[in-house]
C-alpha positions as CSV (number, residue, x, y, z in Angstrom):
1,X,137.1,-173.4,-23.7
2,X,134.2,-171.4,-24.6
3,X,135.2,-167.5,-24.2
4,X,132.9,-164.9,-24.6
5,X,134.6,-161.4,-26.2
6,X,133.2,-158.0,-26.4
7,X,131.8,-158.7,-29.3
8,X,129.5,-161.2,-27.2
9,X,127.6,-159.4,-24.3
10,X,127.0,-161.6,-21.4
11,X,123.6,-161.9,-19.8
12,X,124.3,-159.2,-17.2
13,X,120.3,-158.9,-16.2
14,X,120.9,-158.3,-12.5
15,X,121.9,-155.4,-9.8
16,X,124.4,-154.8,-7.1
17,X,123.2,-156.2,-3.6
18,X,124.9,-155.6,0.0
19,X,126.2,-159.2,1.5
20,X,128.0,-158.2,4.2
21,X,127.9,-155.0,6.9
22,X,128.9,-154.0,10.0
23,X,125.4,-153.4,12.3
24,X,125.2,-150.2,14.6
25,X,126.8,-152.5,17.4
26,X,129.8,-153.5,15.7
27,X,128.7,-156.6,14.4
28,X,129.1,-158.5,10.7
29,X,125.8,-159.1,9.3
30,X,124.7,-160.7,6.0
31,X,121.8,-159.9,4.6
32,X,119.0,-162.3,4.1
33,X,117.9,-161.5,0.6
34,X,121.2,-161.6,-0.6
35,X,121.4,-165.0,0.8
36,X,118.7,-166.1,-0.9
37,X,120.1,-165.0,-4.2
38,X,122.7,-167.3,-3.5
39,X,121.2,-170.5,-2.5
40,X,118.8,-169.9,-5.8
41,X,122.4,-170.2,-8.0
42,X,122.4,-173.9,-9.1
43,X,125.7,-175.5,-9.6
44,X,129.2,-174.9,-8.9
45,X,130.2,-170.8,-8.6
46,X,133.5,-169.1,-9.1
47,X,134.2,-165.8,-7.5
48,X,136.0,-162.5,-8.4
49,X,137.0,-160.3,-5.6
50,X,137.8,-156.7,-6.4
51,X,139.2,-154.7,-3.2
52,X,141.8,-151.9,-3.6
53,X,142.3,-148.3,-1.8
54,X,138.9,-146.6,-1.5
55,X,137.7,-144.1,-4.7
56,X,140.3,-145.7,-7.1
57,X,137.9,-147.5,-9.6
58,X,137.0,-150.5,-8.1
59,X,133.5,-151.1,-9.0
60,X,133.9,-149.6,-12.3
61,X,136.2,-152.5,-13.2
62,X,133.9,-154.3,-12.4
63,X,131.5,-152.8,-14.1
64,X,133.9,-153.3,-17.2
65,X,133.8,-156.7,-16.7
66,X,130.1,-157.2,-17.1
67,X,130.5,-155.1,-20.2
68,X,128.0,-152.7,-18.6
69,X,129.0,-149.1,-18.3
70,X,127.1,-148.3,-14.8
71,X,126.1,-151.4,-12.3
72,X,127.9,-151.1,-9.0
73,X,127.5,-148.0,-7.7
74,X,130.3,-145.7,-8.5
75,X,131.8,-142.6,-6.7
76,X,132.2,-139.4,-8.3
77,X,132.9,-137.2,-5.3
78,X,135.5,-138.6,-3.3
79,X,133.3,-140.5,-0.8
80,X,133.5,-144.1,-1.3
81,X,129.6,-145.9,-1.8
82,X,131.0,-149.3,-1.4
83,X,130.6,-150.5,2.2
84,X,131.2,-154.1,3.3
85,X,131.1,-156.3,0.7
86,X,128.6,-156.2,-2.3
87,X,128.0,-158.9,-5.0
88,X,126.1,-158.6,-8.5
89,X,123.2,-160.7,-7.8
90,X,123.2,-162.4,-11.3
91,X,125.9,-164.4,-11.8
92,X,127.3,-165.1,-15.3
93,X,127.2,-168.4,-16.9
94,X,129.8,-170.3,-18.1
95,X,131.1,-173.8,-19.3
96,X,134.1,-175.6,-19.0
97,X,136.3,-177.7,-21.6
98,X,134.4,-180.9,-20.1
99,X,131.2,-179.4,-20.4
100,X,130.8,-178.9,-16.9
101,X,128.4,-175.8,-16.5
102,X,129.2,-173.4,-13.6
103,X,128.9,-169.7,-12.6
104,X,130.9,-166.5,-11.9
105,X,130.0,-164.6,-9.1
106,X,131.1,-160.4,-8.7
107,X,132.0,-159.5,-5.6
108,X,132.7,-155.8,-4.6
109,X,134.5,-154.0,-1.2
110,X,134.9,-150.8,0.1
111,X,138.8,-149.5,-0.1
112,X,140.9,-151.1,2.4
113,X,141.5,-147.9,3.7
114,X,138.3,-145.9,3.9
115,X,138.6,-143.2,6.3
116,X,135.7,-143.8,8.3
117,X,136.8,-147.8,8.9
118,X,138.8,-149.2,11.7
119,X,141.9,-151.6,10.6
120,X,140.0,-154.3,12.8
121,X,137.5,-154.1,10.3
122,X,139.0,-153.5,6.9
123,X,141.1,-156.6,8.0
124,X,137.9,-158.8,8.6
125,X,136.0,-157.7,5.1
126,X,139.8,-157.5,3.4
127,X,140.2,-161.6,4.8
128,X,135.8,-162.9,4.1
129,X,137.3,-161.3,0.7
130,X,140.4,-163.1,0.1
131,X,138.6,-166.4,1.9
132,X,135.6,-166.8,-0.2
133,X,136.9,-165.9,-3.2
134,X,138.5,-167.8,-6.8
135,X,140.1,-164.8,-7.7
136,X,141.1,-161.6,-6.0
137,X,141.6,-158.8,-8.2
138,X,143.8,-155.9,-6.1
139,X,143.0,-152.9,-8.3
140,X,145.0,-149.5,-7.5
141,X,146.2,-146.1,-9.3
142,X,150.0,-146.1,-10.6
143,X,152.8,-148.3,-10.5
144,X,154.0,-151.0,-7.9
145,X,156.0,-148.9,-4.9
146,X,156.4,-149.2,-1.4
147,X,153.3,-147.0,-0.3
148,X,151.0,-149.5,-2.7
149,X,152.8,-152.5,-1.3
150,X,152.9,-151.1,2.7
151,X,148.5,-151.0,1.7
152,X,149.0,-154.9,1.4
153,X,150.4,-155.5,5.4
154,X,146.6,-156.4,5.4
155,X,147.7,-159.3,4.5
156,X,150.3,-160.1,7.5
157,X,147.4,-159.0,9.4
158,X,145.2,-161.7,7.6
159,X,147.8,-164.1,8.4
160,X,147.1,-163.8,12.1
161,X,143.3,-163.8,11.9
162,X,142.9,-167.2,9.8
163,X,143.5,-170.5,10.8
164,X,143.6,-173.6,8.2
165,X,142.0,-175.6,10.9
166,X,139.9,-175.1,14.7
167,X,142.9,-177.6,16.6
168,X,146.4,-175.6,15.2
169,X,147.3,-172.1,16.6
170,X,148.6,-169.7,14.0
171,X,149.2,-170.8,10.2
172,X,152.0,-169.7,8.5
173,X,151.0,-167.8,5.2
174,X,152.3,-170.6,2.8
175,X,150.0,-173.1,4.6
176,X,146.9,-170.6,4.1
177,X,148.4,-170.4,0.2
178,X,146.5,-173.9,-0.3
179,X,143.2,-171.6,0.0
180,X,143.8,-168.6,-1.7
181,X,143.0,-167.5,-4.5
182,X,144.4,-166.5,-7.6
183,X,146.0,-163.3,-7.1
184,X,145.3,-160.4,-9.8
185,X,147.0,-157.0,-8.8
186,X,145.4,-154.3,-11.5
187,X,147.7,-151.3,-12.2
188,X,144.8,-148.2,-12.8
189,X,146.6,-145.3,-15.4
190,X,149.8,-147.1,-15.5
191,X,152.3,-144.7,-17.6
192,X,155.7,-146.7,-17.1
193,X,157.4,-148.3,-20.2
194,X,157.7,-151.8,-19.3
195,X,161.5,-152.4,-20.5
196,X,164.8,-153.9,-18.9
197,X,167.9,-153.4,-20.7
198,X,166.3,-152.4,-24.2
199,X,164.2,-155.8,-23.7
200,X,160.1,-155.6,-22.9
201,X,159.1,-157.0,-19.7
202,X,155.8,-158.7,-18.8
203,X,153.3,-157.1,-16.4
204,X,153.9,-160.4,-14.5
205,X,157.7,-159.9,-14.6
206,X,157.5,-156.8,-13.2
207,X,155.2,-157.9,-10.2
208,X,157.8,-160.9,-9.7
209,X,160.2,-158.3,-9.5
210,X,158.5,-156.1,-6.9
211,X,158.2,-158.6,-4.4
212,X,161.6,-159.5,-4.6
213,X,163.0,-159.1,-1.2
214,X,164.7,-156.0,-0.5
215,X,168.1,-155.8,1.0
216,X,168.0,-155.7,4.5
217,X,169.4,-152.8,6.5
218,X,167.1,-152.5,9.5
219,X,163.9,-153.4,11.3
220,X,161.6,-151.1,8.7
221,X,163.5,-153.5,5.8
222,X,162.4,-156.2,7.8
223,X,159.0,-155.2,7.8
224,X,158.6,-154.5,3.9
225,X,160.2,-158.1,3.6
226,X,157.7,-159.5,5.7
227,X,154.5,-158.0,3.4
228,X,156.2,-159.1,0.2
229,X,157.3,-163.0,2.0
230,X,153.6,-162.9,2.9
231,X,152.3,-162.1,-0.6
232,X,154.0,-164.5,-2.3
233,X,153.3,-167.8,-0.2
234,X,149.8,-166.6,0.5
235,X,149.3,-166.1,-3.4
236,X,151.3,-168.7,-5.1
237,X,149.5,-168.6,-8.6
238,X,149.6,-164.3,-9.4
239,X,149.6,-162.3,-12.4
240,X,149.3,-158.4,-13.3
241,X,147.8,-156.4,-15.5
242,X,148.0,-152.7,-16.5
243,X,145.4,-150.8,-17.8
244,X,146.1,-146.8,-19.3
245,X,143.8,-143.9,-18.3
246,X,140.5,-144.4,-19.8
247,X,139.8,-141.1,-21.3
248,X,141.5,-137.7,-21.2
249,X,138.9,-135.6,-19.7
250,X,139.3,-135.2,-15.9
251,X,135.6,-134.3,-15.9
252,X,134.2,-137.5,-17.6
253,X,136.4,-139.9,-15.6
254,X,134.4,-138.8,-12.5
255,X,131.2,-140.1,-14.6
256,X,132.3,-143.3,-16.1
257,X,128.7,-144.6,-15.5
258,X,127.6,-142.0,-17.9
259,X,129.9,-143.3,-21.0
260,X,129.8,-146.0,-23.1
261,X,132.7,-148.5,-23.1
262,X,133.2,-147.9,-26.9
263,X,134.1,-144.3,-26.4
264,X,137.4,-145.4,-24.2
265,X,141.1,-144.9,-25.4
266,X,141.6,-147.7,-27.8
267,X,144.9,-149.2,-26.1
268,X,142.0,-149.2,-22.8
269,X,139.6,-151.4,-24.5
270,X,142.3,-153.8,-25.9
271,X,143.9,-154.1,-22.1
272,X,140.7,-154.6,-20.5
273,X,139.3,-157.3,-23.2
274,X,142.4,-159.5,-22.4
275,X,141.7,-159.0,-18.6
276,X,137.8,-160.0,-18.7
277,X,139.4,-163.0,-21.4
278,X,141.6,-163.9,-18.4
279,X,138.7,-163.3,-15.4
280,X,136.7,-165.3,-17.1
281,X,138.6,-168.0,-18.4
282,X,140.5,-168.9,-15.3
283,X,138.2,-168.3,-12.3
284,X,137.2,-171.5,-11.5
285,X,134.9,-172.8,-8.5
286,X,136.9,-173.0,-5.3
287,X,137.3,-176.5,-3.9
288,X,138.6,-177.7,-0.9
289,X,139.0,-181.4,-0.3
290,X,136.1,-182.9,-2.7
291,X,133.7,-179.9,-2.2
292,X,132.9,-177.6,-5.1
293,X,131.6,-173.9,-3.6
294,X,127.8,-173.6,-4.7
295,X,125.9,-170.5,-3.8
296,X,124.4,-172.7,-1.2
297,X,128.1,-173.0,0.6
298,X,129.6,-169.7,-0.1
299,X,126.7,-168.2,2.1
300,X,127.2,-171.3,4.8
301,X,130.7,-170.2,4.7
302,X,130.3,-166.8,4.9
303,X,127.8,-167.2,8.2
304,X,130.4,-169.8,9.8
305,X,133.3,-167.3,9.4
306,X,131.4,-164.1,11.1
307,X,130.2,-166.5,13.6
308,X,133.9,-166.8,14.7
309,X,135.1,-163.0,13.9
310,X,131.9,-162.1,16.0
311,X,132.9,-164.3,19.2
312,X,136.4,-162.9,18.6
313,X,137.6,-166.2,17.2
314,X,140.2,-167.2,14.3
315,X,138.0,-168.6,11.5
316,X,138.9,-172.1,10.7
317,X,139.3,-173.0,6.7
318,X,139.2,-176.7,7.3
319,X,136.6,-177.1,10.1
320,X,134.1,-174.0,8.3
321,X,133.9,-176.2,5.0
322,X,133.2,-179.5,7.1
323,X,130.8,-177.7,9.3
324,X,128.7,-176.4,6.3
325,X,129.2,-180.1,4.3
326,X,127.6,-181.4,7.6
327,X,124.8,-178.9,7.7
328,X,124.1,-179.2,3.7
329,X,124.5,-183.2,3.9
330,X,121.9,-183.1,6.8
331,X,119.8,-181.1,4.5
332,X,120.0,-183.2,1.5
333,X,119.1,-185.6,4.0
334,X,115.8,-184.4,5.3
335,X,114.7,-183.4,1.6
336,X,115.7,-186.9,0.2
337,X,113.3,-188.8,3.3
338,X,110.6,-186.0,1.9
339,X,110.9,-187.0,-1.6
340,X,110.8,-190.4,-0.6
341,X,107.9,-190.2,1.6
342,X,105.9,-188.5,-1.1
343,X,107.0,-190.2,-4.4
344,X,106.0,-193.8,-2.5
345,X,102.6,-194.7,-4.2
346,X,100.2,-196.4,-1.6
347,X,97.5,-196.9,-4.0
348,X,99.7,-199.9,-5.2
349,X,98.4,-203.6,-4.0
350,X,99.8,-205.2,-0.6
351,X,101.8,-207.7,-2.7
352,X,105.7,-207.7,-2.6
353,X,106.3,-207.1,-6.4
354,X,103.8,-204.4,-6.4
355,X,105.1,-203.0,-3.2
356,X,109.0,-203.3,-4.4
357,X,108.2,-201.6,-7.5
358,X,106.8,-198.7,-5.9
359,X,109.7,-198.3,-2.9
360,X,112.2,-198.5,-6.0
361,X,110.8,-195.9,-7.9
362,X,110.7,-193.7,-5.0
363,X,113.9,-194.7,-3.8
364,X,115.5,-193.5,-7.4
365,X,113.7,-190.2,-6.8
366,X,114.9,-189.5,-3.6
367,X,118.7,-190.7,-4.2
368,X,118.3,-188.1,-6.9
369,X,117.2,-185.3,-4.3
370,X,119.8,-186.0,-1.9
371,X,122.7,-185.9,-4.9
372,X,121.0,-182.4,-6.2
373,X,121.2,-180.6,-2.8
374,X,124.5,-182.7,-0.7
375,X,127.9,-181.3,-1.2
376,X,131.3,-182.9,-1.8
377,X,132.8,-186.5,-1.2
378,X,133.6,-185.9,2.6
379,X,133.3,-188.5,5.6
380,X,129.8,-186.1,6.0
381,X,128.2,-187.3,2.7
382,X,129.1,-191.2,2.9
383,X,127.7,-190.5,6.3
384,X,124.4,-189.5,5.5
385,X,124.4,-191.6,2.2
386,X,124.4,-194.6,4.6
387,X,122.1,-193.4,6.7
388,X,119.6,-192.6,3.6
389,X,119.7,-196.1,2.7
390,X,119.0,-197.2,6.1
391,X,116.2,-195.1,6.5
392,X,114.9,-196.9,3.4
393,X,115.1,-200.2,4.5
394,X,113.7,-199.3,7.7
395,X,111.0,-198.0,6.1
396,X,110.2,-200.1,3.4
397,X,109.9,-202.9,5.7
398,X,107.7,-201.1,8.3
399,X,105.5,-200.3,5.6
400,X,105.7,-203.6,4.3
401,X,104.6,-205.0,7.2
402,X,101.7,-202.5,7.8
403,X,100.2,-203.1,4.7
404,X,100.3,-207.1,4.9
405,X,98.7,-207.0,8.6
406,X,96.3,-204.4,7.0
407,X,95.6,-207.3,3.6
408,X,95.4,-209.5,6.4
409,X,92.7,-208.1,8.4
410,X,90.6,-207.5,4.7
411,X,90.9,-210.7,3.6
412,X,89.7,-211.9,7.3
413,X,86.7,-209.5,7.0
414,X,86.1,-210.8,3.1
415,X,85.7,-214.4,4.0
416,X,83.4,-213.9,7.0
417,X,81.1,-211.8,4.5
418,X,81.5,-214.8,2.0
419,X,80.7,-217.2,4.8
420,X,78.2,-214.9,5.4
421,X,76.7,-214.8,2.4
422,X,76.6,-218.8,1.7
423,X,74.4,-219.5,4.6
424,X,72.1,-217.2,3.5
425,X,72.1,-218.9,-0.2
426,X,71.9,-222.4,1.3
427,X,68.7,-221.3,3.7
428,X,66.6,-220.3,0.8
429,X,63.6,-221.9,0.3
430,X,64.2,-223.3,-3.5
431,X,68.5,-223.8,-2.5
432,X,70.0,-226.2,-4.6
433,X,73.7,-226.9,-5.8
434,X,73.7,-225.1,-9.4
435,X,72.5,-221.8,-7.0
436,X,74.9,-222.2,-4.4
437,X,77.8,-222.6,-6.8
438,X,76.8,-220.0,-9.0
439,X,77.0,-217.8,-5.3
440,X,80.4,-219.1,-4.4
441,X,82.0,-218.6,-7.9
442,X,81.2,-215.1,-7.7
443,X,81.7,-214.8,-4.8
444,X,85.5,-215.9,-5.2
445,X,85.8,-213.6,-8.1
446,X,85.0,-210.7,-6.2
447,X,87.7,-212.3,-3.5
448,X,90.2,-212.6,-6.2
449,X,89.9,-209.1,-8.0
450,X,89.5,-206.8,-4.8
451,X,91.6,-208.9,-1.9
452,X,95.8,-208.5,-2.1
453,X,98.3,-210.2,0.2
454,X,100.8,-212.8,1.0
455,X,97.9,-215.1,2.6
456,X,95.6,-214.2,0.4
457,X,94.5,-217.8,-0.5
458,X,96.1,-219.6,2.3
459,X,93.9,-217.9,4.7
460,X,91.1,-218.9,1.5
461,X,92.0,-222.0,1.8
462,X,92.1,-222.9,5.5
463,X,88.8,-221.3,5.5
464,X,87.1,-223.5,2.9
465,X,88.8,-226.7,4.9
466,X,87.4,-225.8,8.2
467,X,83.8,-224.7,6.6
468,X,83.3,-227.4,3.9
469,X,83.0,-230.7,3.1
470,X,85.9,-232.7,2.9
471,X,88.4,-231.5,-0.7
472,X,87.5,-234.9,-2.5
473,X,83.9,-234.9,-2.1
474,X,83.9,-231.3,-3.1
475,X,86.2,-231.9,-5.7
476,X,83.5,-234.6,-7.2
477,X,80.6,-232.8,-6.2
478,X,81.7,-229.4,-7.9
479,X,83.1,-231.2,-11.3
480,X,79.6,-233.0,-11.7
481,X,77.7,-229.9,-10.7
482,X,79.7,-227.9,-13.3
483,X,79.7,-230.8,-16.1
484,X,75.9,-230.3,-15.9
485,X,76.2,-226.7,-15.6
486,X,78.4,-225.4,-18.3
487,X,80.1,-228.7,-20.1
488,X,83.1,-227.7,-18.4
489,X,85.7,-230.4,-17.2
490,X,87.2,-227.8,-15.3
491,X,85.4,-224.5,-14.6
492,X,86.6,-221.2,-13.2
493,X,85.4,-222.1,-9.6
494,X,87.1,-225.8,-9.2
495,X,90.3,-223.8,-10.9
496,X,90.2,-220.7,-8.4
497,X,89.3,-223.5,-5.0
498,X,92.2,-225.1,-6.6
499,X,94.9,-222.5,-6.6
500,X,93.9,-222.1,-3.1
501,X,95.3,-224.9,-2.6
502,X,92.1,-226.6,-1.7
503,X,92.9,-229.6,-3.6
């Protein structure tokens, strides 16, 4: 897989931009610019979560991550900045082994417990968090205890706000495990020597370890068994990683924005290169059935899941991804019936190849459209994929049959000109045959080369049968009129009366 080190900055162009808020009457909001930034990401998008208690170096990890020293807006003073959730509105590019080209997306909270927050709240913003994201990064100060593990009974909380689907009540946590994300917990200034019995232990093995149930002795044993049960079947892929302090100086650690990375403690930078290595490497787009996340869902997502905490309702996994493929198929849709309607060239003759070559063209344009802006492999798109294809039949056909009625009505219009037109060559004073034929053959040249259609010379024909003289004296008439004309056995005008089916 293509990994970008240290030593290879990403394209970070790009700044921090609120998604999500609480309005003056209590209500999530997202805001429409940052929506816009995400519909404008093409492809598939991964995301990174970071959430953590409030003022303990959440957005400057993920600062770190860009490789950027200030980006999201740090605290220095003990009150947080961070409120609701933020993304960086420039998401960095990646590729996977296949090839396949897709993007990862920053994603910042305020602290789960920020004083001025109700739990209702932090809950919601802790679960759009967990539910949107690829991975969630919980980034605290010190070791793994009880205190840092009683901060996670969000997450029993989250358990009883989401549903997997709009028909079941409440979903156990293992069930919600199929949606969740990879689960990163970040130790911040970690001092502990990692060692069991003279052997080193993993960061992982010591997470593992921590949510080990505890012994139980009594209801608040119950409870801490319950927040680690809940942990581990809502995030069944986990890992940890410990970081030491930074720098020594308790006055440039409040002003990490201020300081390059290169100026950190040594064993720092070699810690947090092997996390960005792992961020980036395995945060992959979320999928659910056979629907990638895009920008264009994550934001669909995001507005179908306030909608429900807004009316008070559980938000739904299942039935939020089918409700935005609906909405984004129907949308693909409409665009794909544009394309079509304005790629069709009209210019092109009312004659079936002509008129088959130009619906196919357009019809390869539009099938193009639709596959550009439709999402997954759902009942939704096979849906609207069939009803695309109706559409152009339907509309081929009623064009079709437009334009012949139209080549009709010109070609009736053509001959009574032509008709027109003989009668006055035949009333001349000095008429003879070589004039009138010379009249009629250009006459049906002019026919030929400007009148299209399926009757084209059948309606030629039945016109020259009801206004002429009968096909075998013409047929004489015209091949000794033209023998003393031009020497031709068979000129241009006996050939054209001819393919009229004339004779």
């Amino acid at each position: 897989m293509m990994i970008r080190t240290q030593t290879e900055p990403l394209d970070v162009n790009g700044k921090p931009m609120r998604f999500i808020y609480r309005d003056d009457n209590g209500k999530l909001k997202m805001n429409p610019e940052a929506v816009d930034a995400l519909k404008r990401i093409k492809g598939p998008i991964g995301v990174v979560y970071v959430c953590g208690p409030a003022c303990q170096g959440k957005s400057s990890i993920l600062n770190q991550i860009l490789g950027k020293s200030n980006g999201f807006k740090l605290a220095s003073n003990g009150r947080h900045c961070t409120k609701g959730l933020w993304i960086w509105n420039a998401p960095l590019k990646r590729t996977a082994p296949d090839g396949t080209e897709y993007s990862v997306l920053l994603m910042d909270t305020e602290g789960i417990d920020a004083y001025d927050q109700t739990e209702k709240f932090s809950t919601q913003i802790f679960s759009l968090g967990v539910l949107l994201s690829s991975m969630f990064i919980y980034n605290q100060m010190g070791s793994i205890n009880e205190a840092s593990l009683d901060h996670l009974s969000l997450i029993t909380e989250m358990t009883k706000l989401i549903q997997t689907r709009a028909t079941c009540g409440k979903d156990i946590a293992s069930e919600l495990g199929h949606f969740s994300p990879i689960f990163v917990w970040l130790l911040r200034d970690f001092y502990l020597d990692l060692t069991e019995n003279n052997t080193k232990v993993t960061p992982k093995d010591y997470l593992e370890k921590a949510l080990k149930p505890v012994p139980c002795r009594g209801e608040e044993d119950t409870v801490k068994n319950k927040i680690r049960d809940s942990l581990r079947a809502l995030f069944p892929v986990r890992e940890c990683f410990t970081l030491v302090r930074p720098l020594n100086n308790e006055s440039d650690l409040q002003h990490l924005d201020l300081i390059s990375l290169e100026k950190f403690h040594p064993e720092f930078q070699s810690s947090l290169d092997a996390l960005r290595k792992f961020v980036l490497e395995r945060t992959r787009p979320k999928q659910v059935g056979g629907t990638t996340m895009t920008g264009t869902i994550l934001a669909g997502l995001a507005k179908s899941f306030l909608d429900s905490l807004n009316n008070g309702a559980a938000p739904a996994i299942l039935s939020s991804w089918q409700s935005v493929e609906e909405l984004e198929c129907r949308r693909a849709y409409d665009i794909a019936i544009e394309v079509y309607l304005s790629a069709f060239d009209r210019t092109k003759p009312a004659e079936e190849v002509s008129l088959r070559e130009a619906h196919d063209e357009a019809v390869q344009k539009s099938v193009i459209a639709f596959n550009e802006s439709a999402v997954g492999a759902s009942s939704a798109r096979q849906k609207y994929e069939g009803l695309l294809h109706n559409f152009f039949t339907k509309a081929f056909e009623d064009y079709k049959r437009n334009a012949f009625l139209e080549a009709d009505l010109k070609c009736l219009n053509a001959i009574q000109s032509m008709e027109k037109k003989l009668i006055v060559a035949c009333q001349v004073p000095d008429a003879n045959t070589d004039h009138v034929v010379r009249i009629f053959d250009g006459l049906l040249s002019e026919y030929e080369a400007s009148i299209h259609g399926p009757t084209k010379w059948k309606m030629l024909s039945s016109f020259l049968r009801k206004r002429c003289i009968s096909p075998q004296e013409a047929k004489e008439r015209l091949r000794t009129s033209h023998k003393q004309w031009c020497g031709m056995e068979e000129p241009p005008l006996y050939q054209r009366m001819q393919r009229a089916g004339y004779y």
